[in-house]
MDAnalysis code that builds the backbone (N, CA, C; Angstrom):
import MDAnalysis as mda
import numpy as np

u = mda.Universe.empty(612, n_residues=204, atom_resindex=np.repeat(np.arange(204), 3), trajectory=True)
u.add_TopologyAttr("name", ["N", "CA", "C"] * 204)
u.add_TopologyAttr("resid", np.arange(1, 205))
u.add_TopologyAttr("resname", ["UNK", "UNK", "UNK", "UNK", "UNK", "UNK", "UNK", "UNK", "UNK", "UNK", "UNK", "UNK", "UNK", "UNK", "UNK", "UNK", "UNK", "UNK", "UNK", "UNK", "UNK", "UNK", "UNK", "UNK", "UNK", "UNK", "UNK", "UNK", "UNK", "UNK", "UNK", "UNK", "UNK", "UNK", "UNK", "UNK", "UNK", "UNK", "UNK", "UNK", "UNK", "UNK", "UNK", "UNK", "UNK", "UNK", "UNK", "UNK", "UNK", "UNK", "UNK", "UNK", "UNK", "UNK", "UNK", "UNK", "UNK", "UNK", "UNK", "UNK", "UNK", "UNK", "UNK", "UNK", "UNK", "UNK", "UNK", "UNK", "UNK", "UNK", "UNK", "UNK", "UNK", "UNK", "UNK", "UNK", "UNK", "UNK", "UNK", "UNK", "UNK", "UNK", "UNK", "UNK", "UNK", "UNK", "UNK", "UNK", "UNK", "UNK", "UNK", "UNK", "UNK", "UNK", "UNK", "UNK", "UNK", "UNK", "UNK", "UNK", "UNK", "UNK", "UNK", "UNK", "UNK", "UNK", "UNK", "UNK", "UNK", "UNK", "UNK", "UNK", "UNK", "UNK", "UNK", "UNK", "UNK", "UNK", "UNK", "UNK", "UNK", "UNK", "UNK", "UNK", "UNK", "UNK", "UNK", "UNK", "UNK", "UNK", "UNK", "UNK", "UNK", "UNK", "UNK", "UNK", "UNK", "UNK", "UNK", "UNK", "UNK", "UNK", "UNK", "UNK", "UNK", "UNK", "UNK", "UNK", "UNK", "UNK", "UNK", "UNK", "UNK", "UNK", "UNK", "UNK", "UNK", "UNK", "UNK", "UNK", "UNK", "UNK", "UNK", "UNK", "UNK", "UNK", "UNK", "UNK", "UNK", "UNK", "UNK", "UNK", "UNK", "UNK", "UNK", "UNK", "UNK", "UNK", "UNK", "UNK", "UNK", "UNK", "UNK", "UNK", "UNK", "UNK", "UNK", "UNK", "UNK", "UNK", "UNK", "UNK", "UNK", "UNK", "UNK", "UNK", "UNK", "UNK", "UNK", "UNK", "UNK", "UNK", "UNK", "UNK"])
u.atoms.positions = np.array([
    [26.659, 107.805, -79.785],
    [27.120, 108.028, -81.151],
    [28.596, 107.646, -81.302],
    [29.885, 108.039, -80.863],
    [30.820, 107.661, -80.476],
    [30.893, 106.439, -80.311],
    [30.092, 105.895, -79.431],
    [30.569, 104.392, -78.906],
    [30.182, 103.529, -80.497],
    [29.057, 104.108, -81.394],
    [28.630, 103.207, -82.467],
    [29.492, 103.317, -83.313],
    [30.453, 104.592, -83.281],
    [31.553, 104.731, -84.290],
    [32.794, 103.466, -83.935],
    [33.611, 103.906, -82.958],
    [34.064, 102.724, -82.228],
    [33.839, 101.607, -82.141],
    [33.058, 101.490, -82.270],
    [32.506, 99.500, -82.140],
    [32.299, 99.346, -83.935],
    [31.818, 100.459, -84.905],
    [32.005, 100.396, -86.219],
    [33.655, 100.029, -86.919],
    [34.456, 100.783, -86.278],
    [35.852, 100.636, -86.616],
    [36.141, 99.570, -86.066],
    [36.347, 98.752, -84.606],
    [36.588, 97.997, -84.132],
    [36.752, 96.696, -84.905],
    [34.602, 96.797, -85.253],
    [34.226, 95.255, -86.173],
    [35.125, 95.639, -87.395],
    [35.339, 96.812, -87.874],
    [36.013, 96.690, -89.557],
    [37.426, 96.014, -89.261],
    [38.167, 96.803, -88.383],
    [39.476, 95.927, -88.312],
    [39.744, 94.469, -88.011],
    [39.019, 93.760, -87.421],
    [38.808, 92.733, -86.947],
    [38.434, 91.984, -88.167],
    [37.357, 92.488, -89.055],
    [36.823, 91.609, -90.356],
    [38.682, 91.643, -91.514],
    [39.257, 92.701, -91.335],
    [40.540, 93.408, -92.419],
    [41.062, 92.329, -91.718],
    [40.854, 92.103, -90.386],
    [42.429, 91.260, -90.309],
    [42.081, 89.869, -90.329],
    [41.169, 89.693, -90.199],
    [40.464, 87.960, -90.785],
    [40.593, 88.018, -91.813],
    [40.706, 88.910, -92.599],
    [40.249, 88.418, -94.275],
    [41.758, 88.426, -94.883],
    [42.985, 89.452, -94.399],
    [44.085, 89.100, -94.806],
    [44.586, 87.763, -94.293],
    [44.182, 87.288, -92.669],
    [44.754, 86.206, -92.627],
    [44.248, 85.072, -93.557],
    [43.288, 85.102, -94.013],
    [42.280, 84.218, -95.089],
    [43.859, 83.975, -96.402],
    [43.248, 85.344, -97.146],
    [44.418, 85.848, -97.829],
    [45.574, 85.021, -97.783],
    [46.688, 84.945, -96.725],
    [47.288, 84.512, -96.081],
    [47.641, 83.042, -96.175],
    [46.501, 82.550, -95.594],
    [46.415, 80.829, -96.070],
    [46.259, 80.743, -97.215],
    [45.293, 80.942, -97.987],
    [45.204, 80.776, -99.160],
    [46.276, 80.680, -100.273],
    [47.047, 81.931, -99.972],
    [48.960, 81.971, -100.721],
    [49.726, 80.615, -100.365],
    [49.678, 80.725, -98.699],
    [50.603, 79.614, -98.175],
    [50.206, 78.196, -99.405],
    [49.025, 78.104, -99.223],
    [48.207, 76.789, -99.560],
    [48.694, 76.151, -101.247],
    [48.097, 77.518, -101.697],
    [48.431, 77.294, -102.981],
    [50.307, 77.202, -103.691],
    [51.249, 78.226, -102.584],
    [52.206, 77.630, -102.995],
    [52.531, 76.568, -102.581],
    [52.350, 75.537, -101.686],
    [52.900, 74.190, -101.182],
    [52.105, 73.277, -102.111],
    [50.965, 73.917, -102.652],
    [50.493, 72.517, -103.806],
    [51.383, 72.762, -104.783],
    [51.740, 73.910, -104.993],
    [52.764, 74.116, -106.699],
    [53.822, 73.453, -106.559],
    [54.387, 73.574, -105.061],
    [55.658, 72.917, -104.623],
    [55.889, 71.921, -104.866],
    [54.753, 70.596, -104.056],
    [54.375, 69.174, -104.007],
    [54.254, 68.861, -105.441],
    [53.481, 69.302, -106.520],
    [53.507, 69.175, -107.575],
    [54.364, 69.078, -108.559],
    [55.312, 70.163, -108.294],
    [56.595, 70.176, -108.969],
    [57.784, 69.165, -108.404],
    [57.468, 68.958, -107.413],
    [58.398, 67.893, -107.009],
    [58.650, 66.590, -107.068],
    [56.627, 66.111, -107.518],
    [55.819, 64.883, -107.504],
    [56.234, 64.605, -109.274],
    [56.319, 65.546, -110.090],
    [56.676, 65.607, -111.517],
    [58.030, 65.648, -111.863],
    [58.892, 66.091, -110.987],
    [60.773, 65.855, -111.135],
    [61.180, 64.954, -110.822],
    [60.233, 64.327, -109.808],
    [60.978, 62.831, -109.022],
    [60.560, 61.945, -109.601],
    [62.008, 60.363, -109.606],
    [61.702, 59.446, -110.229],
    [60.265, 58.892, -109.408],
    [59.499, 58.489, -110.124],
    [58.131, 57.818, -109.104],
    [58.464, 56.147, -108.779],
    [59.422, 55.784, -109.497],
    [59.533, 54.730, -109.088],
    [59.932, 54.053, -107.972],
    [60.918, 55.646, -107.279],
    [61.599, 55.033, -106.306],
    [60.475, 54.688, -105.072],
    [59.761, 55.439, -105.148],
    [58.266, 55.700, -104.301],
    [57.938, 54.560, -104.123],
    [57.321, 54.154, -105.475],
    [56.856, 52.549, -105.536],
    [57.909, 51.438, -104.884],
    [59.596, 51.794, -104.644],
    [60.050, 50.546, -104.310],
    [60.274, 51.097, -102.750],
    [60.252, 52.021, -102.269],
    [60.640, 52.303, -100.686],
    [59.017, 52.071, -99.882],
    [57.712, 52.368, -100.904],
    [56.498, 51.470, -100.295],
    [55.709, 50.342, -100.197],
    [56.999, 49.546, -101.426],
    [56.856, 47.936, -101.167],
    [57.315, 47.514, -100.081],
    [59.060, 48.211, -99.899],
    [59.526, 47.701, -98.679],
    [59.264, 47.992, -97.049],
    [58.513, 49.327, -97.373],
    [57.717, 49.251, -96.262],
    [56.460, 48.628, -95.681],
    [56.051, 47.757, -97.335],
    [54.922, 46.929, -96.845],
    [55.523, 46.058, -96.408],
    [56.539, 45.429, -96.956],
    [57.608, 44.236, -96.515],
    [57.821, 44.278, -94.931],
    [58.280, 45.397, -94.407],
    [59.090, 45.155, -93.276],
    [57.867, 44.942, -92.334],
    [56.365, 46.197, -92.701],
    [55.476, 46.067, -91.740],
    [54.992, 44.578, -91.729],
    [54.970, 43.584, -92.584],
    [54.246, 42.583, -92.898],
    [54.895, 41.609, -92.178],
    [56.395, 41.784, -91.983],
    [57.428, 40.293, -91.395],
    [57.481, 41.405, -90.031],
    [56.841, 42.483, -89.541],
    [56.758, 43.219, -88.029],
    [55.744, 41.795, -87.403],
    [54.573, 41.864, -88.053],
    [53.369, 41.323, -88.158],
    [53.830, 40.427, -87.488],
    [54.582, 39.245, -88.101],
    [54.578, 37.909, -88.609],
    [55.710, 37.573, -87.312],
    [56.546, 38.616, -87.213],
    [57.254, 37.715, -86.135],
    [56.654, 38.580, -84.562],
    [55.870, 39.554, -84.146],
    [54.980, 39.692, -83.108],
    [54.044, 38.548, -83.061],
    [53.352, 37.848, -83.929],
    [52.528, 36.654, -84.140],
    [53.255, 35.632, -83.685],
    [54.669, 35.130, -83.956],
    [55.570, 34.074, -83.511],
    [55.823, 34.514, -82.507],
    [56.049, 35.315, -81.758],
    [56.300, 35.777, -80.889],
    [55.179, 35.030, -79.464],
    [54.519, 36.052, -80.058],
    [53.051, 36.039, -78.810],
    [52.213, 34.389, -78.987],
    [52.641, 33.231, -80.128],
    [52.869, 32.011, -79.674],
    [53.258, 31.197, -79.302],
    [54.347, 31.731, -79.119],
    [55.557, 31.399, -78.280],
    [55.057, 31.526, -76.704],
    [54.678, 32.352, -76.911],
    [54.009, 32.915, -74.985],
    [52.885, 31.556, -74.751],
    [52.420, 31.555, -75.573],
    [50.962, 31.048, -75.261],
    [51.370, 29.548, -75.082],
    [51.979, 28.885, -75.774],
    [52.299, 27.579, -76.259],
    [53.647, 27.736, -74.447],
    [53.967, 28.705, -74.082],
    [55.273, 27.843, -72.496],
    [54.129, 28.267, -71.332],
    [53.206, 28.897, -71.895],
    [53.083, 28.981, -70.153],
    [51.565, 27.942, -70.371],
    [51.054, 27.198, -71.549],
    [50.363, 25.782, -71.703],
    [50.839, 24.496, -71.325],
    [51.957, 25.060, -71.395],
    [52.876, 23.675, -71.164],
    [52.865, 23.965, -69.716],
    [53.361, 24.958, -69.016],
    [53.988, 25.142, -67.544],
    [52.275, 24.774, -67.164],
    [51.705, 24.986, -67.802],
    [49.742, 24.580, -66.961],
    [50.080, 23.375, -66.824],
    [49.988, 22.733, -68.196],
    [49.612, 21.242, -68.261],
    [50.904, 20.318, -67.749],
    [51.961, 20.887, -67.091],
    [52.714, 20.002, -66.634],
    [52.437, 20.070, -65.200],
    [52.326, 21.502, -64.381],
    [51.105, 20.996, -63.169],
    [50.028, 20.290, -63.077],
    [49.256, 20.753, -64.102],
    [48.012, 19.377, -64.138],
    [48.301, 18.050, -64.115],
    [49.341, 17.684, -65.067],
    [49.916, 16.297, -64.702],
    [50.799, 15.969, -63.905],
    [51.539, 16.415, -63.162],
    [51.976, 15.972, -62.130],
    [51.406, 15.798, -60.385],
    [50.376, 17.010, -60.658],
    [49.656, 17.559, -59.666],
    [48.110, 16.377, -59.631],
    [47.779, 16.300, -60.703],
    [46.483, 15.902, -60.864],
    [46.277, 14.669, -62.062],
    [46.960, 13.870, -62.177],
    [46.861, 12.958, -63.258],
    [46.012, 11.992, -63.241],
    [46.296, 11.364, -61.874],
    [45.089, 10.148, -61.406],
    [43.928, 10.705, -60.964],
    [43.335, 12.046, -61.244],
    [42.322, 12.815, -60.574],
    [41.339, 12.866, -61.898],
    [39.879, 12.626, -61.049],
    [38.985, 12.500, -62.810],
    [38.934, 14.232, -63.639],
    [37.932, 14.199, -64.482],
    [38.113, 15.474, -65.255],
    [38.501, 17.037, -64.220],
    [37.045, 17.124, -63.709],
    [36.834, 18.013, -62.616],
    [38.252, 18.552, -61.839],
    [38.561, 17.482, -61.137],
    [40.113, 17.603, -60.106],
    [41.060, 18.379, -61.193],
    [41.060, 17.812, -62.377],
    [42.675, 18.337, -63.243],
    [41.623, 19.814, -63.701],
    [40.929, 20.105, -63.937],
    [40.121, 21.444, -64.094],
    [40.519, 22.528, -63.098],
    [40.297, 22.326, -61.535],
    [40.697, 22.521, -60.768],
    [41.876, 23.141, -60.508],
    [42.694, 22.102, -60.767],
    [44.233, 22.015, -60.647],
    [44.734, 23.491, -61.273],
    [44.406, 23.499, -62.335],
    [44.455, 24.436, -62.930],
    [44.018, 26.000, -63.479],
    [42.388, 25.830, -62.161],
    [41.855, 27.066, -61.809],
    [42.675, 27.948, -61.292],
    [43.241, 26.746, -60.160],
    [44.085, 27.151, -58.729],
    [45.053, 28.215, -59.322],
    [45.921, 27.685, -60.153],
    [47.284, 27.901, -60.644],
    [46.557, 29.182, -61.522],
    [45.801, 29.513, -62.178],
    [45.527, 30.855, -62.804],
    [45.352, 31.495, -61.655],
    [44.518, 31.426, -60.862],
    [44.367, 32.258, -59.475],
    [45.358, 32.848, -58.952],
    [46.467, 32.254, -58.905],
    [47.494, 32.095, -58.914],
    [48.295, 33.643, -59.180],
    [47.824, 33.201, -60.666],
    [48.663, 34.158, -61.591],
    [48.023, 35.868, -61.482],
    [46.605, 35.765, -61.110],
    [45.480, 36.382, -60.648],
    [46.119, 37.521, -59.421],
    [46.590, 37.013, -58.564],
    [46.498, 37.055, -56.654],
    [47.872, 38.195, -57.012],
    [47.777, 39.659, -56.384],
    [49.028, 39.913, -55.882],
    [50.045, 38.847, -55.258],
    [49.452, 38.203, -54.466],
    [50.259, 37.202, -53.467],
    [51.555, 36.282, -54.423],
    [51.088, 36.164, -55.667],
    [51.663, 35.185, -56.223],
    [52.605, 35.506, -57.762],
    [53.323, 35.019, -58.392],
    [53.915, 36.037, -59.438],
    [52.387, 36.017, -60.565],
    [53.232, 36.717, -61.271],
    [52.273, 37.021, -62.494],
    [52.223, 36.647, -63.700],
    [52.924, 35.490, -63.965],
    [52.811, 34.653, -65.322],
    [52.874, 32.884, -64.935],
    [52.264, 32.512, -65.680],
    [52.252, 30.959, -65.156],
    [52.696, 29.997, -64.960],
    [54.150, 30.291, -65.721],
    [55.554, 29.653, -65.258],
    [56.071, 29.633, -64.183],
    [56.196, 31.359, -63.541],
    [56.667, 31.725, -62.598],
    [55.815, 31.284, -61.167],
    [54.547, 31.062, -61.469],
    [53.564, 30.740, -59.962],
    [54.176, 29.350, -60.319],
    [53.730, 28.332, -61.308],
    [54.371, 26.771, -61.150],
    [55.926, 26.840, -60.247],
    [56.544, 27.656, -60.914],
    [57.928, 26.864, -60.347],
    [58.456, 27.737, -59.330],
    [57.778, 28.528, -58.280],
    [57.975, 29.370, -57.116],
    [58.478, 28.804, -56.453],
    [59.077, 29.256, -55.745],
    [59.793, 28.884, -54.173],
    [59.558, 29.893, -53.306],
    [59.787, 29.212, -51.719],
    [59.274, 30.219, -50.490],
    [60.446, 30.006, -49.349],
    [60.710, 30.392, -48.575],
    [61.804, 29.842, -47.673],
    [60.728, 29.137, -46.803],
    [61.138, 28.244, -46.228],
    [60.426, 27.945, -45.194],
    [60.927, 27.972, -44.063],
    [60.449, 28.516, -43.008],
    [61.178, 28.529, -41.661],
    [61.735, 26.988, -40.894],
    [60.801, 26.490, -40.779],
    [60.070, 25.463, -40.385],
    [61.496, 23.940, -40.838],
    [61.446, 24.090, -42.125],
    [62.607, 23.302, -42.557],
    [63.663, 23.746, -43.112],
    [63.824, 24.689, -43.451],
    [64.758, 25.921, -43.314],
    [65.397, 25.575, -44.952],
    [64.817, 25.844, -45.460],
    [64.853, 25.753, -47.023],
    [64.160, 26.531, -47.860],
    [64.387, 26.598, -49.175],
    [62.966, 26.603, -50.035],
    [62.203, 25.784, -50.173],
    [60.809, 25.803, -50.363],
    [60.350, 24.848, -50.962],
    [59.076, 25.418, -51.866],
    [59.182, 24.470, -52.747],
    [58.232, 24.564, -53.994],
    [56.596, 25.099, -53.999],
    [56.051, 25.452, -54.676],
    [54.572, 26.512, -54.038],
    [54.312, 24.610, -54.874],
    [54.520, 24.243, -55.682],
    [53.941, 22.264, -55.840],
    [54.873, 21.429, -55.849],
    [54.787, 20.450, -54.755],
    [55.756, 19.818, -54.595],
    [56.627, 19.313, -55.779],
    [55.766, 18.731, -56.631],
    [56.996, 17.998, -57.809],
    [57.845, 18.726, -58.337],
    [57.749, 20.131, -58.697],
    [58.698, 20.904, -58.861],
    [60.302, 21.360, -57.906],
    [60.064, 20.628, -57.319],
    [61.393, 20.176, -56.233],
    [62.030, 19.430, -56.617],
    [61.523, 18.383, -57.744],
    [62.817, 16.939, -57.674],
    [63.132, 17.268, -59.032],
    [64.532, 16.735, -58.404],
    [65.749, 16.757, -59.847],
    [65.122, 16.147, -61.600],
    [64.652, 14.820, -60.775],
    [63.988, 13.956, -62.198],
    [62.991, 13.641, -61.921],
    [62.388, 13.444, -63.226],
    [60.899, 13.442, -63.204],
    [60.493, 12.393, -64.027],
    [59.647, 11.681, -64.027],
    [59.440, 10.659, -65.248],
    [58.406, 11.202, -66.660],
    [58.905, 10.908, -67.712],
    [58.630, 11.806, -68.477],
    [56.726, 11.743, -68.720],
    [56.256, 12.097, -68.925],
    [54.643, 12.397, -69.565],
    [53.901, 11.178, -70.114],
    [53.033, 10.690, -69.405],
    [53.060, 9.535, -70.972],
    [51.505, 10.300, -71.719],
    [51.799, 9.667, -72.749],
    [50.719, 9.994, -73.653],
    [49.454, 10.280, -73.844],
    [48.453, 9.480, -72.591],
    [47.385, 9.553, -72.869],
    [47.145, 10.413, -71.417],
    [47.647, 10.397, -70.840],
    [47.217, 10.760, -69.448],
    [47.840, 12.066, -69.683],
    [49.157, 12.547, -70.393],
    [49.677, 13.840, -70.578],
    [48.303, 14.564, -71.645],
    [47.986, 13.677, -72.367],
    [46.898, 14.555, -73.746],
    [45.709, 14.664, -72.570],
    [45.055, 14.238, -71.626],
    [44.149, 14.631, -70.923],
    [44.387, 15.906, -69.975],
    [45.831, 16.231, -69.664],
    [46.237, 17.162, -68.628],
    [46.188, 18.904, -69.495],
    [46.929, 18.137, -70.754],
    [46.486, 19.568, -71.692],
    [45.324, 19.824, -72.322],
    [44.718, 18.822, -72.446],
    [43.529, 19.335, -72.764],
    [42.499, 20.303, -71.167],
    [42.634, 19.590, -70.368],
    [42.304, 20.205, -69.186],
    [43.016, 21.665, -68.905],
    [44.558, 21.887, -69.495],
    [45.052, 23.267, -69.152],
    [44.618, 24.020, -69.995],
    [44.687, 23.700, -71.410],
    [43.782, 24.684, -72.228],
    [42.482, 24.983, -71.899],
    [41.495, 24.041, -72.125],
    [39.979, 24.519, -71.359],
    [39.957, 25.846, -70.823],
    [40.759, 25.463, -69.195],
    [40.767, 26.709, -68.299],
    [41.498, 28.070, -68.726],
    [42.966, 27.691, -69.475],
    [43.305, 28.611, -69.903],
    [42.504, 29.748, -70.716],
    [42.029, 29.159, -71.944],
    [40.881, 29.924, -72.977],
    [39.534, 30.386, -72.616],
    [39.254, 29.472, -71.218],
    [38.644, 30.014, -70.592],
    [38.123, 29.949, -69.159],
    [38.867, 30.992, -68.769],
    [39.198, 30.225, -67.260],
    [38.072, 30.734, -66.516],
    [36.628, 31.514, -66.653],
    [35.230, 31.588, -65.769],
    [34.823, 30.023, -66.219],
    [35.097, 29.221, -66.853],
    [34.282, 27.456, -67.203],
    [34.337, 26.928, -65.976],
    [35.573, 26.984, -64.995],
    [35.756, 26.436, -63.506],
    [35.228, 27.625, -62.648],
    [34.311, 27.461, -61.489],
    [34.340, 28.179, -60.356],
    [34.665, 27.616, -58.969],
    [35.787, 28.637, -58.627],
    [35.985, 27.909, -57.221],
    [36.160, 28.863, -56.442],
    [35.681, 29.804, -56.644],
    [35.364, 31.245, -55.522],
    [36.695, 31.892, -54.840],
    [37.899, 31.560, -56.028],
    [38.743, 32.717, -55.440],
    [40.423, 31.584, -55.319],
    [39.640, 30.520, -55.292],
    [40.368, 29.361, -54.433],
    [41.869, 29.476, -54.853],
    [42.905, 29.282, -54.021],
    [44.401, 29.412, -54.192],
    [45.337, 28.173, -53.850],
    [44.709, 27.810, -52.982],
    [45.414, 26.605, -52.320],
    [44.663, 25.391, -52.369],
    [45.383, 24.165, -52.534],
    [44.574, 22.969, -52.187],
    [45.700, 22.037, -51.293],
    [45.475, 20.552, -50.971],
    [46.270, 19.418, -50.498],
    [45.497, 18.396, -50.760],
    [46.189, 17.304, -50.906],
    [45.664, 15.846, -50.965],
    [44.967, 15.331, -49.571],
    [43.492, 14.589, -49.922],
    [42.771, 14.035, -48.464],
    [43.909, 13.152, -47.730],
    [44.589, 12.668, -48.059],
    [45.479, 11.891, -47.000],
    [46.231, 12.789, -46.158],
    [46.627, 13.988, -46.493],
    [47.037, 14.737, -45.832],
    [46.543, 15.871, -44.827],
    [47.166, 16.355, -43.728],
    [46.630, 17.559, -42.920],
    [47.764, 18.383, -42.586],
    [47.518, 19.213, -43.649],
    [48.524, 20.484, -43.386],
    [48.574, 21.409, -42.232],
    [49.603, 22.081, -41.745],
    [49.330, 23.095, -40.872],
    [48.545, 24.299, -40.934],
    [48.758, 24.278, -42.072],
    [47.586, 25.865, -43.055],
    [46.526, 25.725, -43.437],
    [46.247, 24.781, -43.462],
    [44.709, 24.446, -43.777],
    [43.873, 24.916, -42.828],
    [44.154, 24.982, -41.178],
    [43.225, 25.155, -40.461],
    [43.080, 27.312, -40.547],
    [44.123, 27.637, -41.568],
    [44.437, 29.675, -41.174],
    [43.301, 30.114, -42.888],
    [43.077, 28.476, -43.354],
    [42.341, 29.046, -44.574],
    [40.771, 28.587, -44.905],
    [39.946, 28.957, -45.663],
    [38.629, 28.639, -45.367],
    [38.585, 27.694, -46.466],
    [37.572, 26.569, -46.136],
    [37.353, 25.520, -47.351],
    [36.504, 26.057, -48.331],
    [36.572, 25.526, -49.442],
    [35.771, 25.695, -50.690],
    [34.713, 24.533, -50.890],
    [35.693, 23.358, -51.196],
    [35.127, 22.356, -51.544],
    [36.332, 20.907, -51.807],
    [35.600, 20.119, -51.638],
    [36.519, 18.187, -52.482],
    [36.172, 18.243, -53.769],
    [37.008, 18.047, -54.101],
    [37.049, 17.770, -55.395],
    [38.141, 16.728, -56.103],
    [37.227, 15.069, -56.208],
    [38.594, 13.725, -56.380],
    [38.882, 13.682, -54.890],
    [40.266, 13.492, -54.962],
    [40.975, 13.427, -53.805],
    [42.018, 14.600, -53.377],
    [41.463, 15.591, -53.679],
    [42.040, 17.203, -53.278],
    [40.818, 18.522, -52.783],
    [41.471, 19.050, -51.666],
    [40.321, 19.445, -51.051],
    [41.151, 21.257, -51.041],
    [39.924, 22.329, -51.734],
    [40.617, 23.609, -51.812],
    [40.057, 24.813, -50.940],
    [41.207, 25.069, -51.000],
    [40.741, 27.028, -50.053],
    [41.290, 27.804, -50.701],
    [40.472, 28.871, -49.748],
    [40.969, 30.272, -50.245],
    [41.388, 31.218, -48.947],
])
């Protein structure tokens, strides 16, 4: 009997104090709409209208120069592709300059190697051996270069884009390294072959 009294009072206070906090909000609520209201009716509205044009303004040229921006990216490290492809791979048929340029994303891919595609093109390593740096591709070593020509440069970018936009179109199972068949590197024998491809033969 007791305990039903107790647990009777218990639930009542518990419902009293939910229902004032109800209460409670309800006041809060209704004075912050009277507030907003009265404030929404004293203030010029116009200014509203010109501080949320210019915030469409500023978000809109945010837009516009993140967009210039992030083509800016896209358009140097196309170029840093397609100027390995052509120097690397120019006299090489489609496939080879495809390649060329698997490599060099892999590249960008590999802890081993930096992480943007400028930076893997124009790497340097010390070498013990000749006691220098030297270039992760050779042409990137010499002072001058002869400039691009036209038709053979429009085949190298078209080949860096391809891979770029989509670089699963080439498979070469990982591949990082290549050399020209006339040549026999010392590293070639510490890495496993892939495949020929033209006159460049790749590992990984």
């Amino acid at each position: 009997m007791i305990k039903d009294w107790i647990y009777k009072i218990s639930s009542l206070r518990l419902w009293t104090a939910l229902g004032n906090l109800w209460l409670r909000v309800r006041y809060r609520w209704s004075n912050l709409r009277i507030r907003l209201s009265t404030f929404w009716s004293l203030t010029d509205r116009s200014l509203w209208f010109v501080f949320g044009a210019l915030g469409l303004v500023f978000a809109t040229l945010g837009l516009l120069m993140y967009s210039t921006v992030d083509d800016k990216m896209v358009n140097r490290d196309l170029t840093c592709l397609a100027l390995n492809v052509y120097y690397e791979a120019r006299g090489e048929p489609k496939k080879g300059k495809l390649a060329v340029a698997k490599v060099t994303l892999n590249r960008v891919s590999s802890r081993r190697f930096p992480n943007t595609i400028c930076d893997a093109v124009y790497e340097q390593r010390w070498d013990k051996r000749r006691r220098r740096y030297v270039g992760a591709f050779a042409w990137t070593e010499f002072d001058t270069l002869p400039p691009p020509k036209s038709r053979e440069w429009q085949k190298a970018w078209n080949a860096a884009e391809t891979v770029y936009t989509n670089p699963e179109s080439v498979e070469l199972k990982g591949a990082l390294f290549y050399h020209a068949t006339r040549i026999k590197p010392r590293w070639a024998k510490q890495k496993k072959r892939i495949k020929k491809i033209g006159r460049h033969i790749f590992y990984r």
